[in-house]
C-alpha positions in Angstrom: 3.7 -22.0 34.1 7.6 -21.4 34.9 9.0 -18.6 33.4 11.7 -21.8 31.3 8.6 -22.9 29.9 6.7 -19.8 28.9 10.7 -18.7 27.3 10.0 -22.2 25.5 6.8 -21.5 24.2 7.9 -18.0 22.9 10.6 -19.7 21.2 8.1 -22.3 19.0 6.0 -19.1 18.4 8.4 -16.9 17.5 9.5 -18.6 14.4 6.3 -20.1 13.4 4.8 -16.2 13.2 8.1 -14.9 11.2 7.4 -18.0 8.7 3.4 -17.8 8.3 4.2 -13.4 7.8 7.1 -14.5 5.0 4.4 -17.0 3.6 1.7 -13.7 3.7 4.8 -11.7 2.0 6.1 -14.3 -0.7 3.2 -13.4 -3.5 3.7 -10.0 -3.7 7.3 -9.9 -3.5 7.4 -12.1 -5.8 4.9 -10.4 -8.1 7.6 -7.4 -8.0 10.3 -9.4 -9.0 8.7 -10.7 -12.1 7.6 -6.8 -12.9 11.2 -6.1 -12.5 12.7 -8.7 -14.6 10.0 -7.0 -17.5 10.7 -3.2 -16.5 14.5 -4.4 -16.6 14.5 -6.5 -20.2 12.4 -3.8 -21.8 15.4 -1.4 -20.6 13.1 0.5 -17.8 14.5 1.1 -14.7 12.5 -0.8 -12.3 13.3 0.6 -8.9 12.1 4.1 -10.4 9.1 2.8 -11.8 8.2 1.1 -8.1 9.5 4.2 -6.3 6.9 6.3 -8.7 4.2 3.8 -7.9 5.1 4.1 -4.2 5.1 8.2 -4.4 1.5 7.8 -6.5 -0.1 5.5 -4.3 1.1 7.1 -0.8 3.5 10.3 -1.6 0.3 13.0 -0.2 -3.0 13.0 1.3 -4.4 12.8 -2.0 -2.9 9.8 -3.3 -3.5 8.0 0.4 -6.7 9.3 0.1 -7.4 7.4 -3.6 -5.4 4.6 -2.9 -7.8 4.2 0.6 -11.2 4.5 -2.1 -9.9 2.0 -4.7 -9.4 -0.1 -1.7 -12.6 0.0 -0.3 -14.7 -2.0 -2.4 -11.6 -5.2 -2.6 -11.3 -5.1 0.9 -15.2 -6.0 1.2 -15.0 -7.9 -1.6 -12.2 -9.8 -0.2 -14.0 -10.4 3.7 -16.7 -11.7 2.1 -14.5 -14.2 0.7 -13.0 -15.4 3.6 -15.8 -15.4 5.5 -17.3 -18.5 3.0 -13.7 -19.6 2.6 -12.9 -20.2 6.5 -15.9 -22.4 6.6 -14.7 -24.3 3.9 -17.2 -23.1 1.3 -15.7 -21.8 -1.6 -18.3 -19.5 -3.2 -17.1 -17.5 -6.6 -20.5 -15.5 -6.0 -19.3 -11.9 -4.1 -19.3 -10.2 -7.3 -23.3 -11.3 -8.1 -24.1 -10.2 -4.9 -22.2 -6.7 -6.0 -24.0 -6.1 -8.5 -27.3 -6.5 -6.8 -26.0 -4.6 -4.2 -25.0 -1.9 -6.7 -28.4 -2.1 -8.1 -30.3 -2.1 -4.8 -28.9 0.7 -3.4 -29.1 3.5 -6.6 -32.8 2.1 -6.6 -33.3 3.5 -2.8 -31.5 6.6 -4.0 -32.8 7.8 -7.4 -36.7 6.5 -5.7 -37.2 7.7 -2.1 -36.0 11.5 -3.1 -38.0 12.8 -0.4 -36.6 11.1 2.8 -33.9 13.5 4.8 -30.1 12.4 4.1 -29.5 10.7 7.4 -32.5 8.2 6.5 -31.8 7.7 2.9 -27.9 7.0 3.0 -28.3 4.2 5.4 -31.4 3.0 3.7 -30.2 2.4 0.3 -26.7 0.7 1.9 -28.8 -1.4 4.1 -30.8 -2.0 0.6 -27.4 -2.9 -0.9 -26.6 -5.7 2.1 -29.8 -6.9 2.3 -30.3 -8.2 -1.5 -26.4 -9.1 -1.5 -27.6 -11.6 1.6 -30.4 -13.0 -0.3 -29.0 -13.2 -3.6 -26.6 -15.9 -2.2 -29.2 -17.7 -0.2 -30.3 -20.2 -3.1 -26.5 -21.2 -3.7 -25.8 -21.8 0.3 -29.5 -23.8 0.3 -28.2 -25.9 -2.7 -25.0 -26.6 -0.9 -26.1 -27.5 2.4 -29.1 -29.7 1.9 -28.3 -30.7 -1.5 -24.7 -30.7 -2.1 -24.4 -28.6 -5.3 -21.3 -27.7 -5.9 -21.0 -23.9 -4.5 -18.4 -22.9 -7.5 -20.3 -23.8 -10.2 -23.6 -22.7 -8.8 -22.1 -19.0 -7.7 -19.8 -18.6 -10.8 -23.3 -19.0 -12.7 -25.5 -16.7 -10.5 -22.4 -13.9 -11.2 -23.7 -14.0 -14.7 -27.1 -14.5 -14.1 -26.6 -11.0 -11.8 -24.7 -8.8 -14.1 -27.4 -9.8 -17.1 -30.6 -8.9 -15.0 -29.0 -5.6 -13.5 -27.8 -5.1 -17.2 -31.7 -5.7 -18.5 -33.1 -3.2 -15.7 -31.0 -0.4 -16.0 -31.2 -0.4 -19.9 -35.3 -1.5 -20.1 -36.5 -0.3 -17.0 -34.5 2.3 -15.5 -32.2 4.1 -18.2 -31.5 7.4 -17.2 -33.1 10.0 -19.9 -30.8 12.0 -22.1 -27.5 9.7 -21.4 -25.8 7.6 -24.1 -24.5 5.3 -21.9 -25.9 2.1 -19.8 -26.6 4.0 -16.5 -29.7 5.1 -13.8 -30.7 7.9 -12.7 -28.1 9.9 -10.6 -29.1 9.0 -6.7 -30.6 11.8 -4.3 -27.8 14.6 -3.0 -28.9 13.6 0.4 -27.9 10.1 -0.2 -24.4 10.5 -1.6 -21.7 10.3 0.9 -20.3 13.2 1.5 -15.8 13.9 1.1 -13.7 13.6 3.9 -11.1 15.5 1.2 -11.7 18.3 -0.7 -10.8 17.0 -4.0 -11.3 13.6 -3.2 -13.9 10.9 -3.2 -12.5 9.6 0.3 -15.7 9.0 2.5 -17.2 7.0 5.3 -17.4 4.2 3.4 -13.7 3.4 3.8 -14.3 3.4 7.7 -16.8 1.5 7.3 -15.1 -0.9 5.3 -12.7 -0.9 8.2 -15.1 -1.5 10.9 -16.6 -4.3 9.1 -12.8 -5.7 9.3 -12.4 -5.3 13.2 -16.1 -6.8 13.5 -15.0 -9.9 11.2 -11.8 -10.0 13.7 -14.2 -10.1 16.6 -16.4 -12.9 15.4 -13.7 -15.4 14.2 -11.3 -15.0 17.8 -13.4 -14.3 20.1 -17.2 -15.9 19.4 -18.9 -19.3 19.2 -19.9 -18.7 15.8 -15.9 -18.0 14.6 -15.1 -21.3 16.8 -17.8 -23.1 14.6 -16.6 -21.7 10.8 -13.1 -22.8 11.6 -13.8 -26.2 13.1 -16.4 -26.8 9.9 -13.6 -25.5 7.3 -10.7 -27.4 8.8 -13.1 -30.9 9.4 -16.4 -31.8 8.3 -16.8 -34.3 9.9 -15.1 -33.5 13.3 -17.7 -30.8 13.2 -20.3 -33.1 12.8 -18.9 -35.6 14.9 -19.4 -32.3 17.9 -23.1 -31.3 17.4 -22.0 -28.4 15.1 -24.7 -27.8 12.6 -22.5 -27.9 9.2 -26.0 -26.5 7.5 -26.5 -23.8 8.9 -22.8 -22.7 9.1 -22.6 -23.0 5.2 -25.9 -20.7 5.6 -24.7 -18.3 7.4 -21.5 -18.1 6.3 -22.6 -17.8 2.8 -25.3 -14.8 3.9 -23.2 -13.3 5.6 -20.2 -13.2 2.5 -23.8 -11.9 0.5 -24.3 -9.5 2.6 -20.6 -7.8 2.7 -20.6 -8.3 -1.4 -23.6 -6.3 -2.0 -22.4 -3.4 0.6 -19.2 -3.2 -1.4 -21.7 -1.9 -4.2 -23.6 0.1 -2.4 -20.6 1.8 -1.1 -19.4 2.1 -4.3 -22.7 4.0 -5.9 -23.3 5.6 -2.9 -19.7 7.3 -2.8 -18.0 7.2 -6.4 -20.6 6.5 -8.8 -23.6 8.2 -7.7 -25.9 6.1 -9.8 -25.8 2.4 -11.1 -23.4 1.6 -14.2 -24.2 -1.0 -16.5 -20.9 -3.4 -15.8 -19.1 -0.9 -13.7 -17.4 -4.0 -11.4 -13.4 -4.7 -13.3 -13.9 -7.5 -11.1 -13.9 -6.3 -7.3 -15.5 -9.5 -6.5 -12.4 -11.9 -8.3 -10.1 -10.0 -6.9 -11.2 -10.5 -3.5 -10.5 -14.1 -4.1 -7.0 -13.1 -4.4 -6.7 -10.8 -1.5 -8.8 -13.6 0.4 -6.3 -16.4 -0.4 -3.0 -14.5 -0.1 -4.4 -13.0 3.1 -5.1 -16.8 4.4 -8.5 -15.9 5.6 -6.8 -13.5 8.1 -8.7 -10.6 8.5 -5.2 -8.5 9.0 -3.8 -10.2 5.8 -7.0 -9.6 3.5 -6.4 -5.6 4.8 -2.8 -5.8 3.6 -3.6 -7.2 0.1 -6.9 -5.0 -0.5 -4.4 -2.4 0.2 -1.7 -3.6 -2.3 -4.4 -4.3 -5.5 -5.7 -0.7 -4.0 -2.2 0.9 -4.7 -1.9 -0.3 -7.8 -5.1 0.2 -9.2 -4.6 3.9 -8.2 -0.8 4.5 -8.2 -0.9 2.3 -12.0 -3.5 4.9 -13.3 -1.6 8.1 -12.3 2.1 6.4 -13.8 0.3 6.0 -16.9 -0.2 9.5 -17.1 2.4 10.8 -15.7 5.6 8.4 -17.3 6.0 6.1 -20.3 5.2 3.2 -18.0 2.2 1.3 -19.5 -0.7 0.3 -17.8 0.1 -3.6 -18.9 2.6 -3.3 -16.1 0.0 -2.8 -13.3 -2.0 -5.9 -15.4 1.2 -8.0 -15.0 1.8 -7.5 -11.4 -1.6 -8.1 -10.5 -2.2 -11.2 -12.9 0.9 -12.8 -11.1 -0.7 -12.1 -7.5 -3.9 -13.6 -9.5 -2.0 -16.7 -11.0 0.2 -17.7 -7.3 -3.5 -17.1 -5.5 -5.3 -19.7 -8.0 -2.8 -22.0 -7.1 -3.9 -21.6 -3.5 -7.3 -21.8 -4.4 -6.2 -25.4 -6.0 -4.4 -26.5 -2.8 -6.9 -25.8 -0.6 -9.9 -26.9 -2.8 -8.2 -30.5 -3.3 -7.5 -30.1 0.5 -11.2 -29.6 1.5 -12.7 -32.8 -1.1 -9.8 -34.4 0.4 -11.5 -34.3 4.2 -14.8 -34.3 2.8 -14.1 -37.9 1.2 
């Protein structure tokens, strides 16, 4: 290639990266500038309140450090997402698979009280992946042989999950002497252990992390990322090139499972300590947001787990530290909801569009 043609090519690329990172961008600025219409009409000064949500969600180790666990359990949340959503399967069923996962792993925990720490940890999040895996299995067998429709068929199972885990821990295993909903506390040896004093900042982040570089990996750089982008983007070009659209739906749908129920394993195994009845405010929706507004980009679902992360930490801390309601934090996220289930509609209408 001559070095006028390779200037060329950087020329076409240039641009089209600046305009798919302002695309990435537009939500959330966006999202501020409604917040600051509000702050301003209800005579608040927004750039203060954002530069105290900025200070509370990153202004110290500590706040890093809880902005980095609220974000742990979206950023799953929202790579199991896009792993379903790249394929072109749009499954509503990460936060089912969260609550088994939840379930699964404070099971492991408050059970096997006699295995050593660095047998029981891993056990019970293994636990936790495992039944988040085969919790979505029915839905992605429905859809690929049977062509149910994976939104109504996982948006039922959430229910369906957060019921039974509800009926267990309150008939089955209800933690004696507590007035609330909740298990046993899990094993000492199986609680991840601080990176902070003072924090609940554990492995768990990192590992949320790795599972980000490894779903990087598999969608650049392996035949099995070649075949979930082909499948989502055309059916029946997929079809039409001896990819196996079955057992991509399968496994892409397992594999979103499987990354759903290790958010909540993570999330007893590291904050909780022991299974809540309905402890979830919805990790599993709101990785449908971060999924969309990061476009199935592994990078870009890190960036917005890391924005709902700051303000589900930094709008906790203004709350008590400023006259700034919490409705504030609801509004900004709710618009970053509302622009994201707009995408969902595009691309939904989109993917029955190159179905038909």
């Amino acid at each position: 290639m001559s070095a006028t043609t390779s200037v060329s090519a950087a020329r076409l690329v240039l641009p089209a990266r600046l305009a798919a990172g302002a695309a990435l961008l537009a939500p959330f600025a966006l999202a501020l500038a409604v917040g600051g219409v509000v702050l301003a009409a209800t005579g608040r000064d927004a750039l203060g309140t954002y530069r105290l949500l900025l200070v509370q969600s990153f202004g110290g180790q500590i706040a890093v450090a809880n902005t980095l666990v609220a974000t742990t359990p979206i950023l799953l949340a929202g790579l199991a997402t896009a792993i379903a959503f790249r394929a072109g399967v749009f499954t509503i069923g990460v936060e089912g698979s969260l609550y088994l996962g939840a379930f699964a792993a404070a099971w492991v925990g408050f059970t096997f009280t006699d295995l050593p720490g660095m047998m029981l940890a891993p056990l019970a999040a293994l636990m936790a992946a495992v039944t988040g895996a085969l919790w979505s299995a029915p839905p992605a067998a429905l859809r690929a042989w049977l062509g149910v429709d994976e939104v109504v068929s996982t948006l039922m199972l959430n229910y369906v999950a957060i019921l039974l885990t509800s009926y267990l821990v309150n008939e089955h295993f209800l933690a004696p002497g507590v007035a609330n909903s909740m298990s046993p506390l899990v094993a000492d040896q199986a609680r991840l252990q601080p990176l902070l004093p003072r924090t609940q900042l554990t492995v768990a982040f990192f590992v949320a992390l790795a599972a980000t570089a490894l779903v990087a990996l598999v969608f650049r750089a392996t035949p099995a990322g070649y075949d979930l982008r082909i499948a989502g983007l055309s059916p029946s070009f997929a079809a039409a090139t001896g990819i196996g659209l079955a057992t991509v739906v399968v496994g892409a749908m397992l594999a979103s499972g499987l990354l759903g129920g290790l958010a909540g394993g993570l999330q007893v195994l590291g904050v909780n300590y022991r299974f809540i009845d309905r402890f979830s405010p919805g990790y599993g929706f709101t990785g449908i947001a971060v999924a969309l507004l990061g476009r199935n980009t592994p990078l870009g679902v890190l960036l917005a787990a890391l924005f709902f992360g700051a303000l589900a930490n930094g709008g906790a801390m203004i709350q008590l530290f400023s006259d700034i309601p919490i409705d504030l934090i609801n509004l900004l996220q709710g618009t970053v909801m509302i622009l994201a289930v707009v995408q969902f509609g595009r691309l939904r209408r989109a993917a029955e569009g190159v179905r038909a």
